[in-house]
Backbone as CSV, one residue per row, in Angstrom:
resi,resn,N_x,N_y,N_z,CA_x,CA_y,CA_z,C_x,C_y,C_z
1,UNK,41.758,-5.503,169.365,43.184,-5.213,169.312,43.565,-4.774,167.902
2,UNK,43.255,-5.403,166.754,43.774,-5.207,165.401,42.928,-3.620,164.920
3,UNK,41.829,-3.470,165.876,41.026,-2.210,165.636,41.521,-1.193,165.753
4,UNK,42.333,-1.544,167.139,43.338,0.042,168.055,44.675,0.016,167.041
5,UNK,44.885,-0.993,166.456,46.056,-0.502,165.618,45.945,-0.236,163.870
6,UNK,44.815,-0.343,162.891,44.620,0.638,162.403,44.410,1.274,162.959
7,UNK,43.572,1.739,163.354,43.490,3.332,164.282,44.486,4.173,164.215
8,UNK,45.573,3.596,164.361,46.624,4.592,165.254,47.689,4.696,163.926
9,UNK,47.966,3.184,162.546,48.125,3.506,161.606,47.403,4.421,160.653
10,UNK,46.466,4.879,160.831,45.539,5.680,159.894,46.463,7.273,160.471
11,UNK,46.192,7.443,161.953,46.748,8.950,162.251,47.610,8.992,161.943
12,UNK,48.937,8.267,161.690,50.252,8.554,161.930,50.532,9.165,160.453
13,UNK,49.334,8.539,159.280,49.662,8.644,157.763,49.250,10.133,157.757
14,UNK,48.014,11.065,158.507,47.605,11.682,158.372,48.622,13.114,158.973
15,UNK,49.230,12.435,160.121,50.266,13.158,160.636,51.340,13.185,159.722
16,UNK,51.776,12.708,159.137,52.629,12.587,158.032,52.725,13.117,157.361
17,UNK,51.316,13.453,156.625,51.056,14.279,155.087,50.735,15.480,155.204
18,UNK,50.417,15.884,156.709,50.376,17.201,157.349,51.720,17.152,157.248
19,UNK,52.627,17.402,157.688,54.204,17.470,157.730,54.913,17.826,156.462
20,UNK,54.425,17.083,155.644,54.529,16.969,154.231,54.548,18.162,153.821
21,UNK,53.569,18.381,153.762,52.389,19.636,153.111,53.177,21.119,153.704
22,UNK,53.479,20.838,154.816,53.881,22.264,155.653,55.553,22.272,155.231
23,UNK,56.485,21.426,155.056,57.619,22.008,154.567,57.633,22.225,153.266
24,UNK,56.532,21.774,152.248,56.955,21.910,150.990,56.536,23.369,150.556
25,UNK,57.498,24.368,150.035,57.650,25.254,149.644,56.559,25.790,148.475
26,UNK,55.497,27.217,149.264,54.341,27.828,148.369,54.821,28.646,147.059
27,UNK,54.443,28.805,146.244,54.511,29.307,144.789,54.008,30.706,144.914
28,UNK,54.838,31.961,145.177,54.402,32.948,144.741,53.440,33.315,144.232
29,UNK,52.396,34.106,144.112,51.590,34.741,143.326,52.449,36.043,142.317
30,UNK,51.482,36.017,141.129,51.992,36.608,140.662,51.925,38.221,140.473
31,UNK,52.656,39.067,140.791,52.670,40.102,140.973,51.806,41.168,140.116
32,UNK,51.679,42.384,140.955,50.768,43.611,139.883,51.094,44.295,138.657
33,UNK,52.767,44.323,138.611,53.090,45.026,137.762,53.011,44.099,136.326
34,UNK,53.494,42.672,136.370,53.220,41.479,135.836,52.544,41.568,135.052
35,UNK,50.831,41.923,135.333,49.881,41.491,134.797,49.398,42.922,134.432
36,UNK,49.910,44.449,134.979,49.876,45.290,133.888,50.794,45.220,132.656
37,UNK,52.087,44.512,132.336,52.949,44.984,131.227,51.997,43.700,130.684
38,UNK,51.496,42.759,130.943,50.851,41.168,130.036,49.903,42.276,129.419
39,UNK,48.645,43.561,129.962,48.219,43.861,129.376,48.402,44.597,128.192
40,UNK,49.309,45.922,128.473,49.937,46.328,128.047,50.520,45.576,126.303
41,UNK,51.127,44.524,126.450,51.325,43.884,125.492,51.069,43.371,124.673
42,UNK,49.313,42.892,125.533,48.369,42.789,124.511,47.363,43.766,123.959
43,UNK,47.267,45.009,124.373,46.948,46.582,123.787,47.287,46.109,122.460
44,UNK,48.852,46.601,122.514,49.600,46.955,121.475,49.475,45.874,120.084
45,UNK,49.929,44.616,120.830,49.769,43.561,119.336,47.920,43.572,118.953
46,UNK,46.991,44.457,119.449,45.912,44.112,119.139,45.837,45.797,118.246
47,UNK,46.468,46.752,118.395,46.087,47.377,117.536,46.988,47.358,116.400
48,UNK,48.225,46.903,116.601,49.193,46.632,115.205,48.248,45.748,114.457
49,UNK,47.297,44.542,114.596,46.624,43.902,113.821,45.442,44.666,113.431
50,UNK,44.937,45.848,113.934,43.784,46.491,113.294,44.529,47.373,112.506
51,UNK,45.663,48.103,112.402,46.082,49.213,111.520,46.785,48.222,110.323
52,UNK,46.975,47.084,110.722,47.061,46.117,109.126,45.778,45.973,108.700
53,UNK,44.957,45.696,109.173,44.012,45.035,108.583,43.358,46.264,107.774
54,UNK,43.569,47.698,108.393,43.011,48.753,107.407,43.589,48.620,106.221
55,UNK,44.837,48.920,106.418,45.717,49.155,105.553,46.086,48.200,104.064
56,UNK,45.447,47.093,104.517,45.551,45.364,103.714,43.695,46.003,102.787
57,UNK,42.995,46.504,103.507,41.549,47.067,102.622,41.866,48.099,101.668
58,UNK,42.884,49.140,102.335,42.971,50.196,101.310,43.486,49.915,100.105
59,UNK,44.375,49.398,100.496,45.290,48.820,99.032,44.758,47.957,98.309
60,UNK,43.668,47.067,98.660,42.571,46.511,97.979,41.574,47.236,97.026
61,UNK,41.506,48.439,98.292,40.539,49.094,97.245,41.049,49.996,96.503
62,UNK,42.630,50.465,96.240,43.520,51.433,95.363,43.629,50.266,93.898
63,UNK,43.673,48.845,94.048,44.027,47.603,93.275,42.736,47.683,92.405
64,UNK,41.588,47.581,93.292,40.382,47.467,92.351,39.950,48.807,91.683
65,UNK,40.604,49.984,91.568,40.115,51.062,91.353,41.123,50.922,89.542
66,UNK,42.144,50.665,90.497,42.967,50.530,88.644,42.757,49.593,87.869
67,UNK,42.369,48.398,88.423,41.939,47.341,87.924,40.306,48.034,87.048
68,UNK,39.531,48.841,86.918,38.508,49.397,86.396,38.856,50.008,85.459
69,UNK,39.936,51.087,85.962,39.997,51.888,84.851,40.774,51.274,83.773
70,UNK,41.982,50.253,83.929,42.295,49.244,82.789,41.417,48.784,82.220
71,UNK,40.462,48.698,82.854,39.581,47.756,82.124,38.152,48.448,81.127
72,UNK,38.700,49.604,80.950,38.015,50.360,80.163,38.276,50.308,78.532
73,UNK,37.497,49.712,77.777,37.985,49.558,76.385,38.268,51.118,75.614
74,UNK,39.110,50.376,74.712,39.984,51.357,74.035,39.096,52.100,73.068
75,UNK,38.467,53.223,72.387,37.771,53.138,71.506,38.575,53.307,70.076
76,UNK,38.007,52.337,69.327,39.067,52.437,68.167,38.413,52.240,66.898
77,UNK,39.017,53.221,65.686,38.896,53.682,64.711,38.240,52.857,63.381
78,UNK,36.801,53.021,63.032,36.272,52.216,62.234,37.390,51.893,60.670
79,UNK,37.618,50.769,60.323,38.507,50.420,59.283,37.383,50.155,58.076
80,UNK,37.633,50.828,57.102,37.396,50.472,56.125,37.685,49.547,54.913
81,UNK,36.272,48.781,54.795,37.011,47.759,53.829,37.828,48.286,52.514
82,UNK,38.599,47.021,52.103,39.533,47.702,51.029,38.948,47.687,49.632
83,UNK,37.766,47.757,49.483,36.828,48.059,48.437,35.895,48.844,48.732
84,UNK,36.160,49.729,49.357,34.868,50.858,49.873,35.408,51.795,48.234
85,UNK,34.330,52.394,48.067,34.441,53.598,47.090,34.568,54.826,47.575
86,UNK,35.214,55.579,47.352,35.329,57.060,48.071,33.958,57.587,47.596
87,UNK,33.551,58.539,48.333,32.387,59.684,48.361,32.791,60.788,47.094
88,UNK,31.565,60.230,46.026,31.537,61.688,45.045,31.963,62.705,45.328
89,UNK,32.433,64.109,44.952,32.662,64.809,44.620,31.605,65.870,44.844
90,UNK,31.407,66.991,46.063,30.068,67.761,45.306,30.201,68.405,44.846
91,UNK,28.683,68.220,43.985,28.168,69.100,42.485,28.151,70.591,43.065
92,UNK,28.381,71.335,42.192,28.633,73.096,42.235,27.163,73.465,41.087
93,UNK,26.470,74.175,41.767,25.656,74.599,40.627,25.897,75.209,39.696
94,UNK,25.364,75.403,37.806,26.316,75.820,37.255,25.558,77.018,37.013
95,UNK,26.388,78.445,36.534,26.123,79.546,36.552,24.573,79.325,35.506
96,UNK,23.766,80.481,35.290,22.903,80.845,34.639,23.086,80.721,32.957
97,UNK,24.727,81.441,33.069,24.732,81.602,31.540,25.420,80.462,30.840
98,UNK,25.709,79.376,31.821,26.232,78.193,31.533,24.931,77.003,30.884
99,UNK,24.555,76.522,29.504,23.452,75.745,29.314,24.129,74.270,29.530
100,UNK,23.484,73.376,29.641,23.587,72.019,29.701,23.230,71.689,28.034
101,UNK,24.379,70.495,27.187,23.758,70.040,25.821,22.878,69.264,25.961
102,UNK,22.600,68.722,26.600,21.105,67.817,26.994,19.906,68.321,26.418
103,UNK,19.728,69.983,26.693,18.637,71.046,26.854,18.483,71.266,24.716
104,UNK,19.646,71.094,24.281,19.627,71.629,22.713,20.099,73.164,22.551
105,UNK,20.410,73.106,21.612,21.029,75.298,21.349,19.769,75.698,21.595
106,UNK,20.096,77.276,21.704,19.979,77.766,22.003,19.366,78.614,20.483
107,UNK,18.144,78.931,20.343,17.671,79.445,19.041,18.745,80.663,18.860
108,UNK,18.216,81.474,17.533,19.112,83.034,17.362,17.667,83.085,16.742
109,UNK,17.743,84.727,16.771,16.450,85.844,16.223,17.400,87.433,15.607
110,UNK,16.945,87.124,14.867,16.910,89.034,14.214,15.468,89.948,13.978
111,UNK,16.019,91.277,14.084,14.652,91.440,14.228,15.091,93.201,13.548
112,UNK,14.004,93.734,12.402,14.185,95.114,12.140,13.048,95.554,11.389
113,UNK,13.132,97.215,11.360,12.032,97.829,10.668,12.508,98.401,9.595
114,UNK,11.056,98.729,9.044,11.484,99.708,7.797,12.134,101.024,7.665
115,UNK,11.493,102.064,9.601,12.496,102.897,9.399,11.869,103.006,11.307
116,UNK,13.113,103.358,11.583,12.976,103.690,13.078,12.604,104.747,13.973
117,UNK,12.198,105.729,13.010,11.582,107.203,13.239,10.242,106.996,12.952
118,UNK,9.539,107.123,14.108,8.138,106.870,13.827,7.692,108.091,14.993
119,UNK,6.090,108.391,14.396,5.484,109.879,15.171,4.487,109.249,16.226
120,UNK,4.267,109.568,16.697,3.158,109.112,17.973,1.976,108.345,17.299
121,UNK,1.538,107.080,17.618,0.467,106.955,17.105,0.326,106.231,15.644
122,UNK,1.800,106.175,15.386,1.842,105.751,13.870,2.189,103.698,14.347
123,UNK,1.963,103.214,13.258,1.860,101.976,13.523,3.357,101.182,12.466
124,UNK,4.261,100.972,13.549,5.548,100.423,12.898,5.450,98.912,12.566
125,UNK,6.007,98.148,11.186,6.017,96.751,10.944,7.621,95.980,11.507
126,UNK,7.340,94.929,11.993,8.630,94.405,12.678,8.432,93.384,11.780
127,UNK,9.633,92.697,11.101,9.914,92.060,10.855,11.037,91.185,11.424
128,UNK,11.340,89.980,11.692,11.987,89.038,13.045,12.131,87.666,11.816
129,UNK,13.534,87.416,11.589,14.245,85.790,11.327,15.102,85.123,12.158
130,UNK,14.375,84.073,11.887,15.258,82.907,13.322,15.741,82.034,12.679
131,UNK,16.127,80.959,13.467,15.842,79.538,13.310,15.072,78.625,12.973
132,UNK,15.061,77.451,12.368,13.757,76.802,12.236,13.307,76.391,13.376
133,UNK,14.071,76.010,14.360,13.886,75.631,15.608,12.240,76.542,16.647
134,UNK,12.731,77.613,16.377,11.823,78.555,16.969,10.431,78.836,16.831
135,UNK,9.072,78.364,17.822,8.057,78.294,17.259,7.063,79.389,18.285
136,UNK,7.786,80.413,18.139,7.495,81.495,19.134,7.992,82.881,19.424
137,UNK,7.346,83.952,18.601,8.061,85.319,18.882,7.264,86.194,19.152
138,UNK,7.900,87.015,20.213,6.766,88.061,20.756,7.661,89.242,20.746
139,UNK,6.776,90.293,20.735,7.363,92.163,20.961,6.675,92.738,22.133
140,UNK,7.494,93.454,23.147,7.431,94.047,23.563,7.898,95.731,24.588
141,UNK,7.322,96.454,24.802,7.946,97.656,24.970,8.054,97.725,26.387
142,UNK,7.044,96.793,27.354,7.591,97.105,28.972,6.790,97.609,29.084
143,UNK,5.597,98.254,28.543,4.281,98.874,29.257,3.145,98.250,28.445
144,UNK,3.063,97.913,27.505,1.844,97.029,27.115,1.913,95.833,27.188
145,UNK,0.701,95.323,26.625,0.929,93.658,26.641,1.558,93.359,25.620
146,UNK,2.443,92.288,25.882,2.932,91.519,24.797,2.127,91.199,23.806
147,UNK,3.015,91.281,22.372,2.136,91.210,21.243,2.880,89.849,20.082
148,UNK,1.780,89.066,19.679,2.763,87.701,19.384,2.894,87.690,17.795
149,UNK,4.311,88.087,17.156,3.948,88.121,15.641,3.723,86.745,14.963
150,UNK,3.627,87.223,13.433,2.585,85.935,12.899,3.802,84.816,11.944
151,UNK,4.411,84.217,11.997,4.759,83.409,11.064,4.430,83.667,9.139
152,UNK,5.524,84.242,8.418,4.879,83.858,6.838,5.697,82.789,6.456
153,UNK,5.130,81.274,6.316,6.078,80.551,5.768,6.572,80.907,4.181
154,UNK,5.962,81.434,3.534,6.555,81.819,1.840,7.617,82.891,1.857
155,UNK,7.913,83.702,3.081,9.091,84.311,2.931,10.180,83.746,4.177
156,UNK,9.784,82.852,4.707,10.375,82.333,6.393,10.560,83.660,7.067
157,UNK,9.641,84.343,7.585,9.633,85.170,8.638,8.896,85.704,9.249
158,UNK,8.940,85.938,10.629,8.269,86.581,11.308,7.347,87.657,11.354
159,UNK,5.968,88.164,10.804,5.588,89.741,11.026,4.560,90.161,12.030
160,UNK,5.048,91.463,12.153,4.135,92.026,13.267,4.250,93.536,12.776
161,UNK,2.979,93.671,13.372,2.699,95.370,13.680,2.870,96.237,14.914
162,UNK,3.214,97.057,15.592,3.837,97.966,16.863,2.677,99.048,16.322
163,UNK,2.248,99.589,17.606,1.685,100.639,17.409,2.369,102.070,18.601
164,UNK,3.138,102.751,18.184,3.580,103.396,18.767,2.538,104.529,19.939
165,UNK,2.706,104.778,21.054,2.154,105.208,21.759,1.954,106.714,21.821
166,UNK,0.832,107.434,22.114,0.382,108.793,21.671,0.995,109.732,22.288
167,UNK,1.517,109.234,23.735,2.105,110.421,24.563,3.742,109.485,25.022
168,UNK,4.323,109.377,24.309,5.620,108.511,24.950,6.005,109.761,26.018
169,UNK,6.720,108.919,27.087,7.269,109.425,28.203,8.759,109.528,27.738
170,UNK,9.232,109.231,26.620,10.994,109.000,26.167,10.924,109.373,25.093
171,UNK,12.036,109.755,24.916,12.133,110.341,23.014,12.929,109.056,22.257
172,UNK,12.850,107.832,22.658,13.270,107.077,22.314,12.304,105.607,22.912
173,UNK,11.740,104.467,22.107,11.230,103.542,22.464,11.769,102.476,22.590
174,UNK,11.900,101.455,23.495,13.227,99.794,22.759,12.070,98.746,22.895
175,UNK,11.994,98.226,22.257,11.189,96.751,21.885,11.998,95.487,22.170
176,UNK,11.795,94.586,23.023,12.825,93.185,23.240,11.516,92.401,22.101
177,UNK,12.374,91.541,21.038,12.169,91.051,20.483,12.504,89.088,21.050
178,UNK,11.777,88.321,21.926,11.830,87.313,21.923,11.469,86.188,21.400
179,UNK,12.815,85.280,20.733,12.403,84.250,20.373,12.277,82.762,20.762
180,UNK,11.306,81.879,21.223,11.640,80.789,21.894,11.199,79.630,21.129
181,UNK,11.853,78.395,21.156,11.811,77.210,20.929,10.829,76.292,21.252
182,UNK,11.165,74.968,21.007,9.972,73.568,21.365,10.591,73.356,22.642
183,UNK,11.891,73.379,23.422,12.687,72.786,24.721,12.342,73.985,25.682
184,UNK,11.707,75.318,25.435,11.582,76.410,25.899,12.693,76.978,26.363
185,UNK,13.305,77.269,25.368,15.074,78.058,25.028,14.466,79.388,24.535
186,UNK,15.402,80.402,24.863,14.867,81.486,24.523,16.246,82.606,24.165
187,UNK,16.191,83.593,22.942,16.849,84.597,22.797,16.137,85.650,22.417
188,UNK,17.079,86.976,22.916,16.371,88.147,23.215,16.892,88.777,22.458
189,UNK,16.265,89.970,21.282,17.082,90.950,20.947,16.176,92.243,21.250
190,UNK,16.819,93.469,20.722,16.155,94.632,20.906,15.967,95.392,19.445
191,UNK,15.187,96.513,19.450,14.701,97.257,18.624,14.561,98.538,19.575
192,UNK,14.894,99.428,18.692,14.759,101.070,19.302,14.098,101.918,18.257
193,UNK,13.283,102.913,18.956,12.621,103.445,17.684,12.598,104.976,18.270
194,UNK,12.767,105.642,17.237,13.013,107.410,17.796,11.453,108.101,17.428
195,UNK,11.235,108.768,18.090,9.485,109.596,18.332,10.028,110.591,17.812
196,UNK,9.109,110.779,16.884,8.960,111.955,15.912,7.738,113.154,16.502
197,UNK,8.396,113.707,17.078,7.145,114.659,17.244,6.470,115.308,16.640
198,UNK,5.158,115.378,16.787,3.915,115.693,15.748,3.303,117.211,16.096
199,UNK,3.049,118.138,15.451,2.281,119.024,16.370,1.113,118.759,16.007
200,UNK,-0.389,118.927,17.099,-1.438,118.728,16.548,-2.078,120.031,17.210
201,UNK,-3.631,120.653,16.788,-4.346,121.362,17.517,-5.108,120.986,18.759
202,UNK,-5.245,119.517,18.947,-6.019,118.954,19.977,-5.359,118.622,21.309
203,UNK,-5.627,118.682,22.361,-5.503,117.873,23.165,-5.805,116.721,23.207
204,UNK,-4.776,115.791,23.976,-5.405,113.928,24.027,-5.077,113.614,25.488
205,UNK,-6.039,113.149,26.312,-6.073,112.339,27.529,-5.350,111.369,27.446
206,UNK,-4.343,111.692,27.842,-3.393,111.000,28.300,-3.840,109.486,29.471
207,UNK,-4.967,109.469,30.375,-5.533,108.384,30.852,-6.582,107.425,29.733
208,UNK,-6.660,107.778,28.741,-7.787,106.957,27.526,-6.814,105.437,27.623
209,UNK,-7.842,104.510,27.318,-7.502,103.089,27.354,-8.508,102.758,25.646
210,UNK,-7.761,101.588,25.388,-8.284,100.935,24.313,-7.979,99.394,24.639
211,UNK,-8.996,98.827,23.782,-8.900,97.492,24.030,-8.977,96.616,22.763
């Protein structure tokens, strides 16, 4: 007996919650258009966050570009200490005819003959006064060798002999008379001598040498 009536309490609960179940009101699904604008919406906020996120790099990398070139040192101008010495002056070389006193004067020489008309062949005396300084005088005409006169200390002067040449090419001869020193200083004078022409019967070879 107590068997048949659970029993019949068990269906009635089951009948019940069926009942239940069937008036209580189903929940829509949610529609198509719905869940295209949900996409839609999320398109959009997903590419507004990628065109920031470019845009947040560029300007990063416009920041670090100036940030470099600030940061480029300045180059700046060596200072000199306030005891530097200025830079000499440059030296100018000085002309030729300019001597240095260091070197000593410059000797003087005179120099003359007995007579300046001489004939071919004839042998002229030079006589030459200097300085005491001067331990050196020579004659020459520009085509022979230099010839070195002799020192007379009992009259202080210079002598020499010239031998005038047999066929001069000039009707006029010049002799530089040089005198030089112990510092090897030197002055020059001249001598001129006029060719006397000679007549002779001979011919003379003009190529003959002597020694």
């Amino acid at each position: 007996m107590k068997r048949n009536v659970g029993a019949a309490h068990l269906a009635a609960e089951s009948t019940q919650r069926d009942a239940t179940m069937e008036d209580s009101p189903r929940k829509p699904a949610p529609s198509r258009e719905l869940l295209i604008s949900a996409a839609i919406a999320g398109g959009l906020v997903l590419i507004a966050v990628t065109i920031g996120v470019l845009l947040s790099s560029c300007g990063g990398t416009d920041r670090s570009s100036g940030d470099q070139v600030a940061a480029q040192p300045v180059q700046s101008r060596a200072v000199e200490p306030a005891d530097a010495k200025p830079a000499p002056p440059p030296t100018h070389a000085e002309p030729s005819g300019v001597t240095k006193p260091t070197q000593g004067p410059i000797p003087d020489v005179t120099a003359s003959v007995a007579d300046a008309i001489a004939a071919p062949g004839d042998s002229v005396e030079i006589i030459a006064r200097s300085t005491p300084d001067v331990t050196e005088v020579t004659v020459w005409d520009g085509i022979q060798d230099k010839q070195a006169l002799a020192y007379d200390a009992a009259a202080k002067v210079w002598r020499g002999a010239y031998r005038m040449p047999l066929s001069p090419k000039r009707e006029r001869v010049g002799l530089s008379v040089t005198a030089k020193n112990g510092a090897n200083r030197w002055r020059r004078v001249w001598i001129f001598l006029r060719v006397e022409p000679e007549e002779s019967g001979c011919d003379v070879d003009p190529d003959s040498t002597a020694s």
